[in-house]
C-alpha positions in Angstrom: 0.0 0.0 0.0 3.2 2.2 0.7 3.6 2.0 -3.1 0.7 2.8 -3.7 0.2 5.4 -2.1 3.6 7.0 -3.3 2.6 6.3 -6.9 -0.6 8.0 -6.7 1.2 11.3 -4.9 3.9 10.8 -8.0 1.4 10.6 -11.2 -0.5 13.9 -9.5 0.7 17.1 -9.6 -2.0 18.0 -6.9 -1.1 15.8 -4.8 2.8 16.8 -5.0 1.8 20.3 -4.6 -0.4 19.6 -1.7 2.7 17.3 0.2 5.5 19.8 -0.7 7.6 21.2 2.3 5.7 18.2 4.7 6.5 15.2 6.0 3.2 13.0 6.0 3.0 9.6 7.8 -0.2 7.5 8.6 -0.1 4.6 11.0 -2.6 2.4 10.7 -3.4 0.4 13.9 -5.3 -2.8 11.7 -3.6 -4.5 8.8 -5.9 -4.0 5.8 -7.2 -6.8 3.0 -6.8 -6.0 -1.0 -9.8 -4.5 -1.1 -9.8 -2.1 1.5 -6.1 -1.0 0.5 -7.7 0.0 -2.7 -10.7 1.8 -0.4 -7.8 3.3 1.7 -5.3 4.7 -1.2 -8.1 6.7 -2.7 -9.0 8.0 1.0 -5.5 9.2 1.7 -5.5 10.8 -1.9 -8.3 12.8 -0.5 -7.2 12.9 2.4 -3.7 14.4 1.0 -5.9 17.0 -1.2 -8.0 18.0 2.1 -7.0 20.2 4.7 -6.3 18.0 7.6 -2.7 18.3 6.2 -2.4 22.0 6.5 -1.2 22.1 10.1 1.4 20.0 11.9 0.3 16.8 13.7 1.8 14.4 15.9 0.2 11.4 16.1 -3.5 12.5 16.1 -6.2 9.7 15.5 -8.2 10.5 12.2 -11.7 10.7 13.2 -13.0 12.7 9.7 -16.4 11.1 8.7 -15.1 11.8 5.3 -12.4 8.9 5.7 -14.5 6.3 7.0 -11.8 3.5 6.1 -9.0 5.3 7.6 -11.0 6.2 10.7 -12.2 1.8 10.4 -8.5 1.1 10.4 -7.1 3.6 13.4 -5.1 5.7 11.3 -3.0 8.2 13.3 -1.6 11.1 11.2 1.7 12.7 11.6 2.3 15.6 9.9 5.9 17.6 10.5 7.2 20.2 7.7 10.2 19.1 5.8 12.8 19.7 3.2 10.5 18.0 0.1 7.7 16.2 0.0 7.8 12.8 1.8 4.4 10.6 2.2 4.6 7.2 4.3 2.4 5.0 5.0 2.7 1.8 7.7 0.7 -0.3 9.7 1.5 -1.3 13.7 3.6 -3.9 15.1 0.9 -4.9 16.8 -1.8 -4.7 14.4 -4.1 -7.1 15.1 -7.5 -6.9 16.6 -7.6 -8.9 19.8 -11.4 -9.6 19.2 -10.5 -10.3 15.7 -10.9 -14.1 16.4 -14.4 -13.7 16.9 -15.1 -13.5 13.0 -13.4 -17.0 12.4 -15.4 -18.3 15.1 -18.7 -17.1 13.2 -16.8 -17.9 9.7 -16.5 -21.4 10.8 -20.0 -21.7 12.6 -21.7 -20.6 9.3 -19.6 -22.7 7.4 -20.6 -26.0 9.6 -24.2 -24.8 9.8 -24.6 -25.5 5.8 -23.1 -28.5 5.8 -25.1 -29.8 8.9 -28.5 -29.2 6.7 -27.5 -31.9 4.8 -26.9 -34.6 7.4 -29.9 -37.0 7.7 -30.3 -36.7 11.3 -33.7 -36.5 13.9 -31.7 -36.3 16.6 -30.5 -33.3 18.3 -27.5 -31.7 17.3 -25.0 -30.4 18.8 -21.7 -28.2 17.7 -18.3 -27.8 19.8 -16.1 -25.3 18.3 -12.8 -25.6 19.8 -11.1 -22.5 18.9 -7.2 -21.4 19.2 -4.6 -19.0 18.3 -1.1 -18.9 18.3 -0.8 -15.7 19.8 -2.8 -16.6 22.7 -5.3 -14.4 22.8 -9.2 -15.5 22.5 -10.1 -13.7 25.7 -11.3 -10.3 24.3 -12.9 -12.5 21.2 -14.7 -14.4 23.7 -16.1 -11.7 25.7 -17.4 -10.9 21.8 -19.1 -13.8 21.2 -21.1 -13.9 24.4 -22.7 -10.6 23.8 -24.1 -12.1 20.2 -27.6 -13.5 19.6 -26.5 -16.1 16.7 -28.6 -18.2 14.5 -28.0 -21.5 14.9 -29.9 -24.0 13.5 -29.5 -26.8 12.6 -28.1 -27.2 16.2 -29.6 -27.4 19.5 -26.9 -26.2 20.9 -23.1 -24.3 20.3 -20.5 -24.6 22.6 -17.2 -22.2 21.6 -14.7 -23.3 24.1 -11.0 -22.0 24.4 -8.6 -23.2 27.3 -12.2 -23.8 30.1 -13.8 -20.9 29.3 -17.0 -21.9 26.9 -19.7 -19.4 25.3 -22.9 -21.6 25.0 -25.5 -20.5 21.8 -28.7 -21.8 21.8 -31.9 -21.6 19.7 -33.6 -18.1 20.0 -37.2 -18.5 21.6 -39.7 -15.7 21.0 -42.2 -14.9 23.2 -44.9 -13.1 22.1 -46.3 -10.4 24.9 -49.7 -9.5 25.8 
């Protein structure tokens, strides 16, 4: 995305008008897929052609509705004046979402719940989803997953269970009032 960014500023003489004399750098604080590093280039053109680049930042957090992807991947904006024009682009160390294993888990649950409409079965069934990560973090993802009210039929029941800690889904009953 670094490239791409730095091609765009290159092929627009805008853009190199609007960098000249700064030093521009955005952090962002989630890695992005293909497709929003296409969503984000064309933000950070914009952004690049706005004025949030007119004064000198350090470190501020984009919160601009008019960069929704930048603002969805905790960009921080650092803006110094410089010698040139110099535009960067990186994402964190640590950039990955801690909850971020809660999407696999309802990846894979969606994923199982088509294949279980096929089974010939009448009696109940159930779904254990033992989930893991290398980095050792499924807490935070989790706490996620409890707050959810998931469809899960086929099943009677879900279990998600990571290291004795389990989230229990089960079919949604409702109750008509009055």
């Amino acid at each position: 995305m670094r490239i791409a960014v730095r091609d765009a500023v290159d092929a627009d003489a805008a853009l190199q008008a609007a960098t000249r004399g700064r030093s521009v750098s955005l952090n962002l604080w989630h890695c992005p897929n293909r497709s929003a590093e296409r969503r984000l280039v064309r933000e950070i053109s914009e952004l690049l052609r706005s004025d949030a680049i007119t004064a000198e930042r350090h470190g501020n957090r984009i919160v601009d509705a008019r960069f929704p992807a930048l603002v969805e991947h905790g960009a921080h904006l650092h803006i110094n004046t410089f010698d040139g024009a110099y535009v960067d682009v990186t994402a964190s160390a640590h950039s990955f979402d801690s909850r971020s294993l809660a999407h696999v888990a309802l990846k894979v649950l969606e994923r199982k719940r088509k294949k279980a409409r096929g089974y010939d079965m009448t009696a109940p069934l159930w779904l254990i989803l033992s989930v893991t990560d290398q980095r050792g973090v499924f807490g935070e993802s989790l706490d996620v997953l409890e707050r959810l009210t998931v469809e899960i039929e086929p099943y009677e029941r879900v279990l998600v269970y990571n290291e004795g800690r389990v989230v229990i889904w089960e079919p949604i009953t409702l109750r008509r009032t009055g």
